[in-house]
C-alpha positions, -999 to +999 in steps of 0.1 A: +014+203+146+003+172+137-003+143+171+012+109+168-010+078+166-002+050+187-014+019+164-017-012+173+004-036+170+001-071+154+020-108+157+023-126+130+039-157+143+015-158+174-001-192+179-033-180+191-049-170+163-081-162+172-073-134+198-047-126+168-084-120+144-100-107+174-073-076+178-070-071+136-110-067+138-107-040+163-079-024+147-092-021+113-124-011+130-108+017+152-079+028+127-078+009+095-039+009+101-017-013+123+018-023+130+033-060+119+055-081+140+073-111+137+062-114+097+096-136+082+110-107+064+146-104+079+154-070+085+191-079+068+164-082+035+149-049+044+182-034+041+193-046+008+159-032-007+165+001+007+202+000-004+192-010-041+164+016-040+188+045-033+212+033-062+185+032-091+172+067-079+205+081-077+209+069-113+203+102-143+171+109-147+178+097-184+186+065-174+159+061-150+136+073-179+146+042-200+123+022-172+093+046-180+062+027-166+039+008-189+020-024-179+016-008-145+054-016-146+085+006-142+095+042-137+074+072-127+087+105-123+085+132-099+050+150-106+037+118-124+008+108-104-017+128-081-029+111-057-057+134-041-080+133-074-105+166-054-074+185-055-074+216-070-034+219-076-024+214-114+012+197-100+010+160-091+037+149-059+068+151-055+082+119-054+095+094-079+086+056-077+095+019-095+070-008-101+069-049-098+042-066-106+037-101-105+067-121-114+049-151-133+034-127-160+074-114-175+059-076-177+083-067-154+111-042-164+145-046-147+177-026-147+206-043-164+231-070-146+260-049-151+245-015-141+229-029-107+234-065-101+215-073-072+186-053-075+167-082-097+171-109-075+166-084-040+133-071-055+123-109-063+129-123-030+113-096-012+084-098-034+079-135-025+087-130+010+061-101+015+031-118-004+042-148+019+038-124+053+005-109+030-013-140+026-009-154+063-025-120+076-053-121+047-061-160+067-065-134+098-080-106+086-110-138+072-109-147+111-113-113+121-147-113+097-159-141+113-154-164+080-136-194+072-094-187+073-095-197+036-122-178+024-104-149+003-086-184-014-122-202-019-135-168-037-103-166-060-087-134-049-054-149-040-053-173-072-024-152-094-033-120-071-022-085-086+008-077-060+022-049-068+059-035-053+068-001-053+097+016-043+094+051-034+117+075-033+110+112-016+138+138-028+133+161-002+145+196-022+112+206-029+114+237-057+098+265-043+061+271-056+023+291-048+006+257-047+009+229-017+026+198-029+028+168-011+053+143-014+022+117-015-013+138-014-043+123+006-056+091-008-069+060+008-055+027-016-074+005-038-069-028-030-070-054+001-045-047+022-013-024+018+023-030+037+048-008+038+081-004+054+100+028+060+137+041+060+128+056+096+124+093+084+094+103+095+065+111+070+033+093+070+000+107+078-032+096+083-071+111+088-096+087+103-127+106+100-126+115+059-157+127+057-153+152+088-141+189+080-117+201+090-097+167+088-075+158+115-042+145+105-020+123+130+015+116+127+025+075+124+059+070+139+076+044+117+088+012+147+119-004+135+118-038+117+079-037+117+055-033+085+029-005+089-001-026+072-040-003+061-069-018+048-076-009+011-108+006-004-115-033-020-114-047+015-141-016+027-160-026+003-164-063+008-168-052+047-192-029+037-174-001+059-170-025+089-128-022+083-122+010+072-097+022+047-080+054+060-069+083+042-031+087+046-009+114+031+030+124+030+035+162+032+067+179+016+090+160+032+118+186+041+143+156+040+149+131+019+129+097+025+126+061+016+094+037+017+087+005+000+048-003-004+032-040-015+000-037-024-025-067-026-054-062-046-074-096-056-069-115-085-084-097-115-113-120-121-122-118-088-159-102-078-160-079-045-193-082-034-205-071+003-195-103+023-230-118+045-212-114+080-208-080+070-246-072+060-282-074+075-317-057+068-307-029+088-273-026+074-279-035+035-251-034+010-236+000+003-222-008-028-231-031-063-206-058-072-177-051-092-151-069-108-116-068-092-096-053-125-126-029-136-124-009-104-082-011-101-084+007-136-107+031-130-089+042-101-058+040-118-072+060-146-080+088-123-045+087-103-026+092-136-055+117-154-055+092-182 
């Protein structure tokens, strides 16, 4: 049995902002993972999303198909995606998820007025509300690295960044089969930072040592009306393995569950180098520079076994 992590957790809305960057540094340090307070997303918004989300997956999976995902965009379907790319199951997870992207760039694909007519505008104003929340704690998270508060805005990575919402849905009635399937296998994610927000069932998993064998996996207890927020591999990198981004997994959920994730990954012009607070002679750069959309796409390539 898995033990539960106590993270810890964050306020948003706290005027003291450098003890604010002083406890992210140590968190991202320690866990890679913490919980977000007082972040302007009213929970009665939180509950529209999760209301919307159940009617488009309750929808036939023919008309759910209609939304198939291209752009990044969209519909994926149970078995879609695999997550843990060492795996040696031929199944990917069981779960089904929707896409938003960016809302300036019109690749987005929406459901139909008359067959769900408040997911649109829902999905919309959470989007705008969560990069909002995203973007104040990126300000910290510079802090926390001992840089300016603007500095992820002065290197372009929030100019047009690639935010990415999706909805997840776990069914639950796993079919029986030889192989383990996850509901989300381990993974660690690709980007800067990740928040997500849970229905309350419980799920989420995560391993802080990845490279020690056997892993250890810890239970995170979802806290009501707070974001669970992890540091993404693009954010390891430009720390140089100073924040750490943690593998996390779902196992076969045995009920059915709900989670909403936003991803922030930079904008896709944007080069993640090793930052110079983060590197010294003794502690050189691990890892070349790469361009923000070359390394999303490989990734993605790999996730989807295109």
């Amino acid at each position: 049995m898995s033990e539960a992590l106590q993270l810890p957790i964050i306020d948003l809305s706290s005027p003291d902002r450098l003890s604010t960057a002083n406890s992210i540094r140590q968190a991202c340090i320690d866990h890679g993972f913490f919980y977000l307070v007082n972040h302007g997303v009213e929970e009665e918004l939180l509950k529209k999303v999760f209301e919307q989300s159940s009617k488009f997956f309750s929808l036939p999976i023919e008309d759910k198909m209609k939304f198939a995902k291209k752009n990044h965009r969209g519909y994926t379907a149970p078995y879609a995606e695999k997550l843990d790319t060492t795996s040696l199951s031929t199944k990917g997870d069981f779960k089904e998820s929707f896409y938003i992207g960016p809302l300036a760039d019109h690749l987005n694909q929406w459901p139909l007025q008359e067959d769900l007519p408040s997911w649109r505008s829902t999905m919309e104003t959470y989007y705008k509300k969560v990069l909002s929340a995203g973007t104040k704690l990126i300000s910290l998270i510079a802090l926390a690295l001992k840089l300016d508060e603007d500095f992820f805005e002065k290197v372009g990575a929030l100019n047009e960044p690639l935010a990415f919402t999706r909805i997840l849905h776990y069914p639950g009635d796993l079919e029986s089969s030889s192989e383990e399937i996850y509901g989300a296998s381990a993974h660690s994610d690709y980007g800067m930072i990740t928040l997500l927000v849970t229905d309350g069932v419980p799920g989420l998993q995560v391993c802080r040592e990845k490279s020690k064998q056997p892993q250890v996996w810890e239970d995170v207890p979802s806290m009501s009306g707070a974001f669970i927020v992890n540091i993404g591999d693009m954010m390891e990198r430009w720390t140089n393995f100073l924040f750490r981004s943690t593998l996390h997994r779902v196992p076969p959920p045995g009920q059915e569950r709900y989670s909403v994730a936003f991803f922030i990954n930079p904008n896709k012009d944007c080069i993640v180098e090793c930052l110079e607070s983060c590197c010294s002679e003794s502690s050189p750069p691990r890892f070349p520079p790469i361009r923000s959309l070359d390394y999303l796409e490989e990734r993605l390539r790999l996730t989807y076994g295109l």
